[in-house]
C-alpha positions as CSV (number, residue, x, y, z in Angstrom):
1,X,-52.5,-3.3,0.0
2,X,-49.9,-0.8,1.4
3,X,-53.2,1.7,2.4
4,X,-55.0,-0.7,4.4
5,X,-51.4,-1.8,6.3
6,X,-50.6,1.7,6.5
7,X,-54.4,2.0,8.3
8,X,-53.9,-0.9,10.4
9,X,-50.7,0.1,11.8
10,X,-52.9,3.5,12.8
11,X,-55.7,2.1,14.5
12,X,-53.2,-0.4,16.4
13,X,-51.1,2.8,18.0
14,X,-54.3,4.7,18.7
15,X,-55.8,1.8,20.6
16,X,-52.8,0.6,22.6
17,X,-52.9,3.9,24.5
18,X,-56.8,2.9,25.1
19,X,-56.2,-0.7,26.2
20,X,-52.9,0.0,28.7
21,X,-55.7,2.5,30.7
22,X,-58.2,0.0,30.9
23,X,-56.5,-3.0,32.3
24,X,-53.4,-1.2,33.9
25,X,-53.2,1.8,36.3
26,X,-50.0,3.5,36.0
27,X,-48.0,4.6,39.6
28,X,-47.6,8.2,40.1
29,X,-45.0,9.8,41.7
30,X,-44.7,12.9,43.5
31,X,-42.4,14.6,45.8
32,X,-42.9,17.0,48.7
33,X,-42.5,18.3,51.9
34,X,-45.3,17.4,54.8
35,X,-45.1,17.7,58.8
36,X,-43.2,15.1,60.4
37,X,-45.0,13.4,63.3
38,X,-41.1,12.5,65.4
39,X,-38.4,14.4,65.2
40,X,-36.7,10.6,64.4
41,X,-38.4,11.1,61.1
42,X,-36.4,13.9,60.4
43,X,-32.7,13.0,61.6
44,X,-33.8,10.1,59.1
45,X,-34.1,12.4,56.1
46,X,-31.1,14.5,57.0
47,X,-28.9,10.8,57.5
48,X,-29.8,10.1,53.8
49,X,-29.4,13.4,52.0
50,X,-26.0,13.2,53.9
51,X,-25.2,9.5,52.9
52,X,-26.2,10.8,49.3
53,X,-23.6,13.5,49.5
54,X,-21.2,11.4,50.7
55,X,-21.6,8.8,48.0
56,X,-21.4,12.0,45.6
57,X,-18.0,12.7,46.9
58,X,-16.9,8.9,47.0
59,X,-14.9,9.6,43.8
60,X,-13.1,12.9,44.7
61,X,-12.3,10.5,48.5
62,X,-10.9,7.2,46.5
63,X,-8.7,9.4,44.7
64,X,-7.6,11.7,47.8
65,X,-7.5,9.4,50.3
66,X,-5.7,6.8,48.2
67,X,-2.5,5.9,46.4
68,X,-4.0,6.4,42.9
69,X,-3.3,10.0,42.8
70,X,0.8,9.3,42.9
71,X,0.4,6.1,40.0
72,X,-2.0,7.9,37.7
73,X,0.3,11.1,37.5
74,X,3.7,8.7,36.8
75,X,1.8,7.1,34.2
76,X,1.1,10.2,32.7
77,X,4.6,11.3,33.0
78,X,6.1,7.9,31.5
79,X,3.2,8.2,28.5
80,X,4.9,11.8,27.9
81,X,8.5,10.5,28.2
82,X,7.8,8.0,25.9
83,X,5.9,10.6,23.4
84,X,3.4,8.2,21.9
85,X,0.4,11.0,22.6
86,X,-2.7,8.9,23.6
87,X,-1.1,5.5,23.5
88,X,-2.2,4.3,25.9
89,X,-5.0,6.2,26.4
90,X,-6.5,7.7,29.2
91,X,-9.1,5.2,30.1
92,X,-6.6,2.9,30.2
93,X,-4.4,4.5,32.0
94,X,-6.9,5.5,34.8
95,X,-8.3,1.9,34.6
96,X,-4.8,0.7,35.5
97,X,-4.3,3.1,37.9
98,X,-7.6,2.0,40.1
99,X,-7.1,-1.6,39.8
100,X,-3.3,-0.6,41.3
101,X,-4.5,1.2,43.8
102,X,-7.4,-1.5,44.9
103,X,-4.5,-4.2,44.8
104,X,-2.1,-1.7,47.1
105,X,-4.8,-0.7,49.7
106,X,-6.7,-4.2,49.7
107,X,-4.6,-3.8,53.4
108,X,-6.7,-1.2,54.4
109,X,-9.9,-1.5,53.4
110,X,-10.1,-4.9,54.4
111,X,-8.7,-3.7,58.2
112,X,-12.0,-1.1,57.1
113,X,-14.4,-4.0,56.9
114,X,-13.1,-6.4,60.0
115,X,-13.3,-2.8,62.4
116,X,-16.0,-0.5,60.9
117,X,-18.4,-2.1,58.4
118,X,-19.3,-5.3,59.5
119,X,-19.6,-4.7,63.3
120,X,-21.8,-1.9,62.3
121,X,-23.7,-4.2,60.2
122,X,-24.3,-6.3,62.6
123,X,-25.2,-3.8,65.2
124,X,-22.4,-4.3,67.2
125,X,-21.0,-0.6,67.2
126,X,-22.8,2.5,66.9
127,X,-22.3,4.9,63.5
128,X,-20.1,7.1,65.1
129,X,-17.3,4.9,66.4
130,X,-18.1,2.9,62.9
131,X,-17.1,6.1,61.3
132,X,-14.1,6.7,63.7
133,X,-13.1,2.9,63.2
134,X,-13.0,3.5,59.6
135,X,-10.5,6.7,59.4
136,X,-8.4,5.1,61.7
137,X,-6.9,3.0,58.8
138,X,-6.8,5.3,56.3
139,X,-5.4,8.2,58.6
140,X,-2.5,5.4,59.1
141,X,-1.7,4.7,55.8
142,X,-1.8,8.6,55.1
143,X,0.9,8.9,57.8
144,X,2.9,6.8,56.6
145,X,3.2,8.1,53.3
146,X,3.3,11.9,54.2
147,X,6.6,13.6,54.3
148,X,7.7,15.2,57.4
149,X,8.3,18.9,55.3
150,X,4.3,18.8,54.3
151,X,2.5,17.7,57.5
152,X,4.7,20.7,59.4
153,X,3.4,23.0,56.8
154,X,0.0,22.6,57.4
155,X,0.4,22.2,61.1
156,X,1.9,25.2,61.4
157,X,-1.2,27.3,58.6
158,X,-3.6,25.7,60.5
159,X,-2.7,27.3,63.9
160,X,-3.5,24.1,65.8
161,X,-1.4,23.3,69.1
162,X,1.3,21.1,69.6
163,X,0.5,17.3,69.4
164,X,2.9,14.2,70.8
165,X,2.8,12.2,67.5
166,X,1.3,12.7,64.1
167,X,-1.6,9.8,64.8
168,X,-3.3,12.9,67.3
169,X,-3.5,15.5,64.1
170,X,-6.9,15.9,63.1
171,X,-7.8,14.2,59.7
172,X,-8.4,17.4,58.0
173,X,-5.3,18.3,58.5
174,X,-3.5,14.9,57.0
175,X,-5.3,14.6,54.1
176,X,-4.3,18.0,52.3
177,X,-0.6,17.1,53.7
178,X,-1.1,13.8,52.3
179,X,-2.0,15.0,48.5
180,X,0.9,17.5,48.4
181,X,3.1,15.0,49.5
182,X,2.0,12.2,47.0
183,X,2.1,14.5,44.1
184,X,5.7,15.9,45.1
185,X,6.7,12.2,45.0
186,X,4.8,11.5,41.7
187,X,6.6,14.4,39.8
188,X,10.4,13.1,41.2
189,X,9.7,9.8,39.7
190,X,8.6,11.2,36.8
191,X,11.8,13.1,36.7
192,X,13.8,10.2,37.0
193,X,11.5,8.3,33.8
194,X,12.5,11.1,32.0
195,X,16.4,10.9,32.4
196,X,17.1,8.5,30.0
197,X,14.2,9.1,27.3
198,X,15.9,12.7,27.7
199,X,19.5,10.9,26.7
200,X,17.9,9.2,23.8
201,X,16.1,12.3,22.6
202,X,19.6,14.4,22.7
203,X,21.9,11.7,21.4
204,X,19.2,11.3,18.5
205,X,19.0,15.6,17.6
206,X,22.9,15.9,17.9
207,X,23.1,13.0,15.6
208,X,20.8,14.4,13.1
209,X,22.3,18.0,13.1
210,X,26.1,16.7,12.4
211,X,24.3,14.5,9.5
212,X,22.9,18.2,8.5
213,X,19.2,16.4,8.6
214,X,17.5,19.6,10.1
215,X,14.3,19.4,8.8
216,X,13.7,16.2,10.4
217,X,11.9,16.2,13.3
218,X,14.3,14.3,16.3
219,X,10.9,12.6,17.8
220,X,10.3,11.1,15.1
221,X,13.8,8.9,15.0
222,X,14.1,9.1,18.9
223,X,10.5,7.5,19.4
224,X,10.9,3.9,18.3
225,X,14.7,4.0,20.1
226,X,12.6,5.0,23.4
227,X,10.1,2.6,23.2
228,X,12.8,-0.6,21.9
229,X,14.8,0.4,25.1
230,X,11.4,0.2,27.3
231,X,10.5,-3.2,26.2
232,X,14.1,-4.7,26.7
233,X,14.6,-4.2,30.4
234,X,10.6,-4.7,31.1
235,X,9.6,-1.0,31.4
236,X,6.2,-2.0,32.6
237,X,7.0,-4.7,35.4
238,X,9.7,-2.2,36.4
239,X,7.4,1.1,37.1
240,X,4.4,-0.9,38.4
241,X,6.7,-3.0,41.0
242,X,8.7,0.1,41.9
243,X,5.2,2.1,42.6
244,X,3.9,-0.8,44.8
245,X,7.1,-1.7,46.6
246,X,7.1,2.3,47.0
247,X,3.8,2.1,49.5
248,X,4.9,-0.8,51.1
């Protein structure tokens, strides 16, 4: 009985093959290069290659461009000042982080979608001034979060002339200025988080070494004192309002 099941089964995948042939033509798919009869046919290839590079880089741009650079490194800094390791972990941390920054620049990108996308869209604006439409915003909200100290700096490396406000600077200027600036602000509020974990930590060693407990390691008792002192004034509500309040 198990033979002739065993046969069956057998025949049944050597026929399938067979069958699918006869009744079904498969599509093939090939790629190449042949001679274009426009020269609109090719600005249309090179538009989507560079649309496809640009949704390549749309990552590295929402991370750049956009607050989540300055919350993701404070959360990292108040995991460390808290020294629970990977709780939470780093997906959750980075998931918070983008759901933060969607809620702080819902501003922008909807100012994005009233001025750029949808006029363009609808064929109301051509792609240039869509694109042009579309920095404006963002080049704003850079501004306004770039220190003084940082956008001189790379005014001055990148040689270019002297400009009546910081709206005329050219946006490959802002955006490095921009990124130095938010991390410099990400690592002083990180240095404030870690003023009074740092209190806890050596208020818990000095009392361990006058109790002659050497051996024991001072994380280990300071750890749950951190995070009891984090959940009574509402640790949480506190960072996330002070890092929205802080792009306002």
């Amino acid at each position: 009985m198990r033979t002739s099941i065993k046969i069956i089964i057998v025949l049944i995948i050597l026929f399938i093959p067979l069958v699918v042939s006869a009744q079904t033509s498969l599509p093939k798919i090939s790629l190449g290069v042949e001679n274009s009869d426009s020269p609109s046919d090719f600005v249309q290839t090179i538009q989507i290659v560079f649309l496809l590079t640009v949704l390549s880089l749309a990552p590295s741009i929402l991370i750049m461009m956009t607050s989540f650079t300055r919350i993701v490194i404070i959360f990292h800094f108040l995991r460390s000042a808290l020294a629970t390791q990977t709780v939470p972990s780093n997906q959750i941390l980075a998931s918070l982080a983008l759901f933060l920054t969607f809620f702080i620049m819902k501003p922008v990108f909807s100012e994005v979608n009233e001025k750029a996308l949808q006029p363009y869209l609808n064929e109301d604006i051509s792609q240039t001034v869509a694109l042009k439409n579309a920095v404006t915003p963002l080049k704003t909200f850079m501004l306004n979060q770039t220190k003084e100290s940082e956008l001189s700096m790379f005014v001055d490396l990148s040689g270019a002339p002297a400009v009546q406000s910081p709206s005329d600077l050219p946006i490959t200027t802002v955006i490095p200025a921009f990124i130095i600036s938010e991390i410099k602000t990400a690592f002083q509020i990180g240095f404030l988080i870690y003023l009074p974990m740092l209190l806890i930590d050596i208020i818990v060693a000095s009392t361990l070494l006058s109790m002659g407990m050497m051996m024991l390691p001072p994380i280990m008792i300071s750890m749950p004192f951190k995070l009891l002192l984090f959940v009574l004034v509402d640790g949480w509500n506190l960072v996330v309002e002070s890092i929205v309040k802080g792009f306002a």
